[in-house]
VOPAGU-2260 file (C-alpha; in pm, 1 decimal, decimal comma):
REM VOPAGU-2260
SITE   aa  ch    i         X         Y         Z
SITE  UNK   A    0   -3365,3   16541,0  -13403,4
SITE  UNK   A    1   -3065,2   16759,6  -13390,2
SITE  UNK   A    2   -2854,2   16523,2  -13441,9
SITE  UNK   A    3   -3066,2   16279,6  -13667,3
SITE  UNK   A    4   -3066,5   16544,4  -13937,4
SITE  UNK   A    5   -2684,9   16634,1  -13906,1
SITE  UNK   A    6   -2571,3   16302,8  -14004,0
SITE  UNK   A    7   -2450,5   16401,0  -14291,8
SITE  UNK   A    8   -2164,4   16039,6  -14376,3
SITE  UNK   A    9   -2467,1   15900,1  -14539,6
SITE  UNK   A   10   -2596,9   16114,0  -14775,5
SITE  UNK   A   11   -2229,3   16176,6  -14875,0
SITE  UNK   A   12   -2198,1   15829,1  -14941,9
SITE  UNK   A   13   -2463,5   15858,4  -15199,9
SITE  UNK   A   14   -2371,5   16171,7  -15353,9
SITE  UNK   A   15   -2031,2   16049,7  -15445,8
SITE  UNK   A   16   -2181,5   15796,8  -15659,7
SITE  UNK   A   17   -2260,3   16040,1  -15868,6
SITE  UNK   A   18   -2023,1   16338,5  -15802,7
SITE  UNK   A   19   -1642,1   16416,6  -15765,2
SITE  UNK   A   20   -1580,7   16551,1  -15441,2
SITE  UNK   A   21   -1477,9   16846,0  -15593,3
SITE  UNK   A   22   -1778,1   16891,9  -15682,5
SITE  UNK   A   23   -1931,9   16933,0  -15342,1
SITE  UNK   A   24   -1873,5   17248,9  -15170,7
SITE  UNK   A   25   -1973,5   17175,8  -14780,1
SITE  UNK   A   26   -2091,1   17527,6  -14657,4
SITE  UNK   A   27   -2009,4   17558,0  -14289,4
SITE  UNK   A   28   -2337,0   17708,8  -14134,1
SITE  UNK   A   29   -2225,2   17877,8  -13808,8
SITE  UNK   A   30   -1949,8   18058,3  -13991,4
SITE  UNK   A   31   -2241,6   18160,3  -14238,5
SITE  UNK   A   32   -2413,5   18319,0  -13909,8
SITE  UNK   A   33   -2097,4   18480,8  -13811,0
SITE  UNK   A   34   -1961,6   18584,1  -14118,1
SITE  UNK   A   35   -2219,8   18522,9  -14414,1
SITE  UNK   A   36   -2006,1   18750,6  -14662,8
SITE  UNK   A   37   -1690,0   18518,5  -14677,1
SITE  UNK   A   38   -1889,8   18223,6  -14660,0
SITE  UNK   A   39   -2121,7   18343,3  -14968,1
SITE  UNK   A   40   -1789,4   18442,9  -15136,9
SITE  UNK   A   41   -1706,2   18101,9  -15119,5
SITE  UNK   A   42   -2011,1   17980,0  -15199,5
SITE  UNK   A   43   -1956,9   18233,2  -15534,9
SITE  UNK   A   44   -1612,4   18069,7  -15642,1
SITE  UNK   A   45   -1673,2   17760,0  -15595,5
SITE  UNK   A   46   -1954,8   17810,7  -15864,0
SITE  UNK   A   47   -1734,8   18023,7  -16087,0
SITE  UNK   A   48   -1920,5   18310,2  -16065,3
SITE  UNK   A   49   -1808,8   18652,9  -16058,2
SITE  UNK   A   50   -1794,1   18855,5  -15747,8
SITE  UNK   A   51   -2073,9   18990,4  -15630,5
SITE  UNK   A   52   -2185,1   18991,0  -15261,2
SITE  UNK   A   53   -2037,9   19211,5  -15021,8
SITE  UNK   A   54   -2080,4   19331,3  -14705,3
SITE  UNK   A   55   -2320,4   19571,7  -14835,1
SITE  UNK   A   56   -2544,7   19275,6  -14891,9
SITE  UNK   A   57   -2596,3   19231,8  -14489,6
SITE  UNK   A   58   -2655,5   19437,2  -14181,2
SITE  UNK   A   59   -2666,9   19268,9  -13794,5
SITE  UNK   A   60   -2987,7   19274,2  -13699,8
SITE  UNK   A   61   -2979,3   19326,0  -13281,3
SITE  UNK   A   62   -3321,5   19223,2  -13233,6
SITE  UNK   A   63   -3246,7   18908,8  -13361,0
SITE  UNK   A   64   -2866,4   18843,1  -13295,9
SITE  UNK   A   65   -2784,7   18785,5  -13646,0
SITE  UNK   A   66   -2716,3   18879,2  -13987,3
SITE  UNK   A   67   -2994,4   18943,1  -14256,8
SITE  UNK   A   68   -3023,2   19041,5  -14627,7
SITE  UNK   A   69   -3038,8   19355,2  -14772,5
SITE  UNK   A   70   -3039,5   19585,8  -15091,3
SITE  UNK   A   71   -3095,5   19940,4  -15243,9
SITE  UNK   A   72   -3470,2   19904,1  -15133,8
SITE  UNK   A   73   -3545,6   19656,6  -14879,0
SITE  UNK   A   74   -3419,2   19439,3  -14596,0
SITE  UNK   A   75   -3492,5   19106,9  -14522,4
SITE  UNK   A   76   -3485,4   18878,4  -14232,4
SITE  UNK   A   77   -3569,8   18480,5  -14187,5
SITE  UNK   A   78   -3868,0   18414,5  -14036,9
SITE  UNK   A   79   -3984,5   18418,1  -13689,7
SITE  UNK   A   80   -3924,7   18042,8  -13614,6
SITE  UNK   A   81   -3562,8   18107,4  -13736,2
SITE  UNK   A   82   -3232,3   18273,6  -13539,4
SITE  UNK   A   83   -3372,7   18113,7  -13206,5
SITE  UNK   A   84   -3139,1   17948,8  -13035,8
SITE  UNK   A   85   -3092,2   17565,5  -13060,2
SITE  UNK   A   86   -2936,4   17363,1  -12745,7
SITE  UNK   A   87   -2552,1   17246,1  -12793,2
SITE  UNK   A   88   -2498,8   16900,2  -12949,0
């Protein structure tokens, strides 16, 4: 299934019927685990937005070996069925 669902040639196909390749921004998830604030940074220019996450937006959660969300008042974590590990492909 792993693999199945990472197969990503074809949908790009169809995509660039429609859009400019420039126009796709191809987020590269285990960099997101590793370092979610550069990624997200990138995710923010490539939008044209202004800057706005920062590391203050994440802490490393131990418990579950990765980064989650948080703000003035709350932090927030995926859910159970998520951060477990996956076998390498």
């Amino acid at each position: 299934k792993a693999v199945r669902i990472s197969q990503y040639a074809r949908y790009f196909k169809r995509w660039l019927q429609f859009f400019n390749l420039s126009q796709i921004l191809v987020v590269d998830g285990d960099l997101l685990i590793r370092d979610p604030v550069s990624e997200v940074q990138r995710a923010e220019a490539f939008l044209g937005l202004e800057p706005y996450v920062t590391a203050r937006n994440f802490f490393f959660n131990d418990t579950k070996g990765f980064f989650c969300l948080q703000n003035e008042v709350s932090r927030k974590c995926l859910a159970r069925s998520k951060g477990r590990k996956h076998p390498e492909v």
